[in-house]
C-alpha positions in Angstrom: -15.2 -9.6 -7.4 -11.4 -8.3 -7.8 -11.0 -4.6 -8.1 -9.6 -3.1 -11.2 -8.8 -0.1 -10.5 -8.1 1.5 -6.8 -6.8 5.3 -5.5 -6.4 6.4 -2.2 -5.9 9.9 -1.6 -5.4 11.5 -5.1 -4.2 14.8 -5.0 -3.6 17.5 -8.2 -1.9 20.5 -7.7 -1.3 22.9 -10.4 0.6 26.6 -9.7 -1.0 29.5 -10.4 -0.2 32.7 -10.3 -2.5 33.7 -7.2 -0.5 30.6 -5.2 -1.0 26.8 -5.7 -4.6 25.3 -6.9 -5.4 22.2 -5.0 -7.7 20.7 -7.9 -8.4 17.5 -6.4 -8.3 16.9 -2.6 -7.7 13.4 -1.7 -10.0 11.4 -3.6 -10.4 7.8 -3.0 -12.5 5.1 -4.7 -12.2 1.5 -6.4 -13.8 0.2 -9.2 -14.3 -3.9 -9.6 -14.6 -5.6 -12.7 -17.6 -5.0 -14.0 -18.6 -2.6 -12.3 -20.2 1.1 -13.4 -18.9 3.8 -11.5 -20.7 7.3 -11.6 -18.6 10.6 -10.7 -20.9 13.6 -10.4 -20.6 16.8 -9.1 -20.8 20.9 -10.5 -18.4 22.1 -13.1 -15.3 22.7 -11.8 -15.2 20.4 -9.0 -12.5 18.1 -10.3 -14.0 15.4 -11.9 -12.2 15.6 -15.6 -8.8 16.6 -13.4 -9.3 13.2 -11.6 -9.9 11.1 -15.0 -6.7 13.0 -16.3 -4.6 12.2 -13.6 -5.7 7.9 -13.9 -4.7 8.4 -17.2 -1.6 10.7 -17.0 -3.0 13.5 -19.0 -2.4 15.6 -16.9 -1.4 19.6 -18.0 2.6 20.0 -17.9 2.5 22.1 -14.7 0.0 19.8 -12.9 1.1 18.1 -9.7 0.0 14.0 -9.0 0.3 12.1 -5.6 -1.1 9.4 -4.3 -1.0 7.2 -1.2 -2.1 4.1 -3.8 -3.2 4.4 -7.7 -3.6 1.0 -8.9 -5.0 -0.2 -11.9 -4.8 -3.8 -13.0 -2.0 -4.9 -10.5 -0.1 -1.9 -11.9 1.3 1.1 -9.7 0.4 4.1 -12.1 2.6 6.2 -10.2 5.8 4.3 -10.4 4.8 3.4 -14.3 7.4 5.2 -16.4 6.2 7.3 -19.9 6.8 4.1 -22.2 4.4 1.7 -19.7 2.0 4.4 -19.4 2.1 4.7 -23.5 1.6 0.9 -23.0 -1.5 0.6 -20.7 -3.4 3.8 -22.1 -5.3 2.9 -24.9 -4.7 -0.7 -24.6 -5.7 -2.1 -21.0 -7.2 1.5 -19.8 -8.9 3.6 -22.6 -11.0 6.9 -22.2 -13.7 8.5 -24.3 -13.7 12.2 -23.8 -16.4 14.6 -23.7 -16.5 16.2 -27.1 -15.9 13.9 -30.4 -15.6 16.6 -32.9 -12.2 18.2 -30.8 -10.9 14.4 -30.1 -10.9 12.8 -33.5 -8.5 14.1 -35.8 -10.0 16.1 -38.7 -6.9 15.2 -41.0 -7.1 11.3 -41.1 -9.8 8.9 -42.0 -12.0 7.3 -39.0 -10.7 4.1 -40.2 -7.2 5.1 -40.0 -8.0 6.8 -36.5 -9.4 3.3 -35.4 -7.3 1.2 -36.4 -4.3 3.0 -35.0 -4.0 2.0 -31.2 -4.4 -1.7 -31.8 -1.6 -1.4 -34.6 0.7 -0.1 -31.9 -0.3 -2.3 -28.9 -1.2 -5.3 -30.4 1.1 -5.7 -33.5 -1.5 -7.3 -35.9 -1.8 -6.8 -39.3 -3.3 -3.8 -41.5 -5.9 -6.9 -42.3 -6.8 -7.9 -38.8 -7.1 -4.2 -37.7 -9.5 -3.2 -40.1 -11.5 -6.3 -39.5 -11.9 -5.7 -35.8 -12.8 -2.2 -36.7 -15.6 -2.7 -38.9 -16.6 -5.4 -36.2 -16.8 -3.0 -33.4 -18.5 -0.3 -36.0 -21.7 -2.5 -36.3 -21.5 -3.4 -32.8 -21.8 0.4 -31.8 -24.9 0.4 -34.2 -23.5 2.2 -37.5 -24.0 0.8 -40.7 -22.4 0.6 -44.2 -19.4 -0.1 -41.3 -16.8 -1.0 -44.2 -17.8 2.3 -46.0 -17.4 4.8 -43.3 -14.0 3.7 -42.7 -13.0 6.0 -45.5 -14.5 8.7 -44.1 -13.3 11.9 -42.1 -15.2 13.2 -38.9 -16.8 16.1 -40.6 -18.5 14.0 -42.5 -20.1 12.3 -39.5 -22.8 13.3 -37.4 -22.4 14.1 -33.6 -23.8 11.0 -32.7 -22.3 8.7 -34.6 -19.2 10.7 -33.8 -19.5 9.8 -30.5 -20.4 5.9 -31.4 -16.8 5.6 -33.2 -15.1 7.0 -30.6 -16.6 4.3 -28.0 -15.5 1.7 -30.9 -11.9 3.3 -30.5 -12.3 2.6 -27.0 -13.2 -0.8 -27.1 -10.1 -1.7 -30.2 -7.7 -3.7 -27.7 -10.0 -5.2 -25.5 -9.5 -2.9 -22.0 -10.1 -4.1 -18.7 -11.8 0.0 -17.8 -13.4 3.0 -20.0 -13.1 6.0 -18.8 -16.2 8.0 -20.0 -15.7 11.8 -19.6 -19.0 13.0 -20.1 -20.1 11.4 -23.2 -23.4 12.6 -24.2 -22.5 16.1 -23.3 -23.3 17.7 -27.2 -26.0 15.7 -27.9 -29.6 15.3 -27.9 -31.5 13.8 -25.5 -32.7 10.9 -27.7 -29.2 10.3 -28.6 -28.4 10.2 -25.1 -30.2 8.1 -24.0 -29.5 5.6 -27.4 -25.7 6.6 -26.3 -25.9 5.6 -22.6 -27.8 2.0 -23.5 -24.5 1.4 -25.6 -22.2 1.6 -23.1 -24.5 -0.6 -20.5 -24.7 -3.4 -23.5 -21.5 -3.2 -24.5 -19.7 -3.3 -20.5 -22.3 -6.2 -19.9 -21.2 -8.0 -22.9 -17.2 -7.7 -22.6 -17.1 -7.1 -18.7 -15.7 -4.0 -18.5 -15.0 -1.7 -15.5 -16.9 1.6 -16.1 -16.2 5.5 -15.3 -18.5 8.0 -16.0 -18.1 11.4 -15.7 -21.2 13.4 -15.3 -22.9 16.3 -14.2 -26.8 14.3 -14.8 -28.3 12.9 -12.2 -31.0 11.5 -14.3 -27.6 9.8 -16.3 -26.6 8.5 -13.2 -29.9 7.1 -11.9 -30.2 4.5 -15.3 -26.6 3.5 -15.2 -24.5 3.6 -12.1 -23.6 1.2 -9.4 -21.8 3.4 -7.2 -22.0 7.3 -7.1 -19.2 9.2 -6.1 -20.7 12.6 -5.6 -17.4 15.3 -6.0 -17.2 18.6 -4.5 -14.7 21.3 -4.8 -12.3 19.0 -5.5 -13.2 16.5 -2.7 -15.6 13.3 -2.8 -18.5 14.6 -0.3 -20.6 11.0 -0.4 -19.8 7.7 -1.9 -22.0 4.9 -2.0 -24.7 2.8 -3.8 -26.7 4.2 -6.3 -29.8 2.8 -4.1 -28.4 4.8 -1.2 -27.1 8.1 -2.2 -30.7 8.2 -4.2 -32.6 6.8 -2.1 -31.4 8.2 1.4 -28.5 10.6 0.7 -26.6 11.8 3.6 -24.4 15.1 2.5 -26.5 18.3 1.8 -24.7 19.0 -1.4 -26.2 16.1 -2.7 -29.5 16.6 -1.7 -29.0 20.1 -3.2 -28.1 18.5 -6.5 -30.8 16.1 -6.3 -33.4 19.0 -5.7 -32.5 20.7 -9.5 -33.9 17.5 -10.8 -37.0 17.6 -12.3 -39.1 14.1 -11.5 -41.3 12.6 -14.0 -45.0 12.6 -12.5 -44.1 15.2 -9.9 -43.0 18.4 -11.2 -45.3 19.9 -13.3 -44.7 22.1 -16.1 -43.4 25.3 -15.3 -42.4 24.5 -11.7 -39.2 26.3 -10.8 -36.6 23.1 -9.8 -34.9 23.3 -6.6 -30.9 25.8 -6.5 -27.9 25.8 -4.6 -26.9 29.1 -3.3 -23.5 30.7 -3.5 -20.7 30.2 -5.3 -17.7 27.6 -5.2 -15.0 28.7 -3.0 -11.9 28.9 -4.1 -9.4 25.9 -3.9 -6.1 28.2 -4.3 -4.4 28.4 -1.4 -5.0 26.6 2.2 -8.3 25.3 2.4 -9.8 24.3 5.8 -12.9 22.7 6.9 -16.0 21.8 5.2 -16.3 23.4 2.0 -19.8 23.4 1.7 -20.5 25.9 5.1 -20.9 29.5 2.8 -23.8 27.4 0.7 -25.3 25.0 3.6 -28.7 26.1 5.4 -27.1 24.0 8.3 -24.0 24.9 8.9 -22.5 25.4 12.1 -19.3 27.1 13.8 -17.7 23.9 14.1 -18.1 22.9 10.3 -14.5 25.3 10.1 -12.8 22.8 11.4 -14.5 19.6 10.5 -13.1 17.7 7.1 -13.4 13.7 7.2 -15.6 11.0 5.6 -18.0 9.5 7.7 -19.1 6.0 6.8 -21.5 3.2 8.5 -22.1 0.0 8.6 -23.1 -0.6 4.5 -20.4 1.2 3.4 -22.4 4.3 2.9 -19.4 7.5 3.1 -20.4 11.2 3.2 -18.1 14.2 4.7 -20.2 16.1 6.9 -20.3 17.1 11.0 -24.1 15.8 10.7 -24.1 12.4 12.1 -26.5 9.6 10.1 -29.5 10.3 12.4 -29.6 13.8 12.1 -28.8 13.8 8.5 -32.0 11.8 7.9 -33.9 13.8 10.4 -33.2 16.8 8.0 -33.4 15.8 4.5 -36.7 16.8 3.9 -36.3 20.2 5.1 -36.8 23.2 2.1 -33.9 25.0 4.2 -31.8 22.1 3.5 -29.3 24.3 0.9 
């Protein structure tokens, strides 16, 4: 399969007035066509700041490097504002967390949708609104033609959220970007929500990105899991492996809050993580992780590299493979 979409090292830095916040600490990944890709982690660790900075969204004062940030055969960093303009929305499109704030109160959902495929694809009025009604009933709403006329107050949150997949999917991109989707809304829209997107990146081979902070999200959907950490990816792998034998205690942590069908009963307290987030302004050394970890060591000060083996399987921590294992199902874990 060809990758769509590859970064090495990304780095955000935004000034502060305590110093400089390193938001995002040399995160790498790919993402091949196709492909679902699931980004999890706390609030705050970067996730959104990474989908930003793919997209060049990025706040005014914000800061983006990158030894590579390719998407399509495209260096993003070189691209100037007009091929930027050109590629987002078209080739590379994003749905972001919170429909009611993204959608525009003043103008028609039709108008709304039809919009970016005016620009980018220089059709006709016609041919835009055709394509939009298509994609309406393909997301599941009906009376499509009708609800063209309508304004996003008039909507409910989750069909809110249905046209602004649609708007995604106007021109036909090669990746979505999904910031945390399903974030305001019910469970059983969720879950209606998150079958969507599967169907609808199955059907027109899309790359995938979701942003998420649910594990159980993550477990239906992903390929890969990227698992983030004050600003850094602390494991990367399969969904089969960072599920099924993860490797970073962080992860573990996170996995531990879940509560699993048949096991936990009702009323069980779920599993926590300890401490609090350090803070990213200023020089940063070492793991991350030491103040919360129930295994830390003197030597975590100074350790801060990915390990990987032989399946690809990364995580960034001094425990080797072995003893990570060995220790997974201790309660001192975290």
């Amino acid at each position: 399969m060809s990758k769509v979409l590859e970064v090495e090292n990304l780095r955000v830095d935004i000034p502060v007035a305590g110093g400089v916040l390193h938001a995002v600490r040399g995160v790498s990944f790919s993402l091949e066509k196709g492909e679902t890709l699931c980004i999890v982690g706390e609030s705050g660790c970067g996730k959104s700041l990474t989908s930003l900075a793919l997209m060049g969204l990025l706040p005014r004062a914000a800061r983006r490097t990158a030894d590579k940030l390719i998407f399509d055969g495209i260096d993003l960093q070189s691209a100037s504002r007009r091929q930027m303009q050109t590629i987002r929305g078209d080739r590379l499109s994003m749905i972001f967390q919170e429909p009611m704030t993204s959608l525009n109160p003043a103008y028609t959902i039709g108008d709304q949708l039809m919009e970016a495929m005016l620009w980018h694809k220089r059709v006709s009025r016609a041919e835009a609104r055709e394509r939009a009604i298509f994609l309406l009933e393909k997301v599941g709403i009906t009376g499509a033609a009708k609800r063209l006329g309508q304004y996003p107050h008039q909507l409910s949150g989750g069909l809110r959220q249905r046209v602004m997949i649609a708007m995604s999917l106007m021109c036909g991109p090669a990746v979505i970007i999904a910031d945390e989707p399903t974030t305001a809304l019910d469970v059983t829209i969720q879950a209606q929500i998150l079958l969507l997107l599967s169907e609808l990146q199955a059907e027109f081979g899309m790359g995938l990105v979701l942003i998420t902070h649910d594990l159980g999200v993550v477990a239906r959907i992903a390929d890969r899991v990227l698992v983030m950490y004050a600003g850094q990816v602390v494991e990367n792998g399969s969904a089969r492996q960072v599920f099924g034998a993860p490797l970073h205690p962080y992860t573990r942590g996170l996995l531990r809050c879940m509560p699993i069908p048949g096991r936990t009963r009702p009323g069980e307290r779920l599993g926590s993580i300890p401490g609090i987030v350090p803070s990213l302004i200023g020089e940063i050394r070492g793991c991350a992780f030491r103040d919360r970890c129930g295994h830390a060591r003197s030597a975590c000060a100074d350790f801060d590299r990915l390990r990987h083996n032989e399946t690809g399987h990364e995580w960034r921590c001094i425990m080797d493979e072995a003893e990570s294992l060995s220790r997974a199902d201790e309660l001192e874990d975290v």
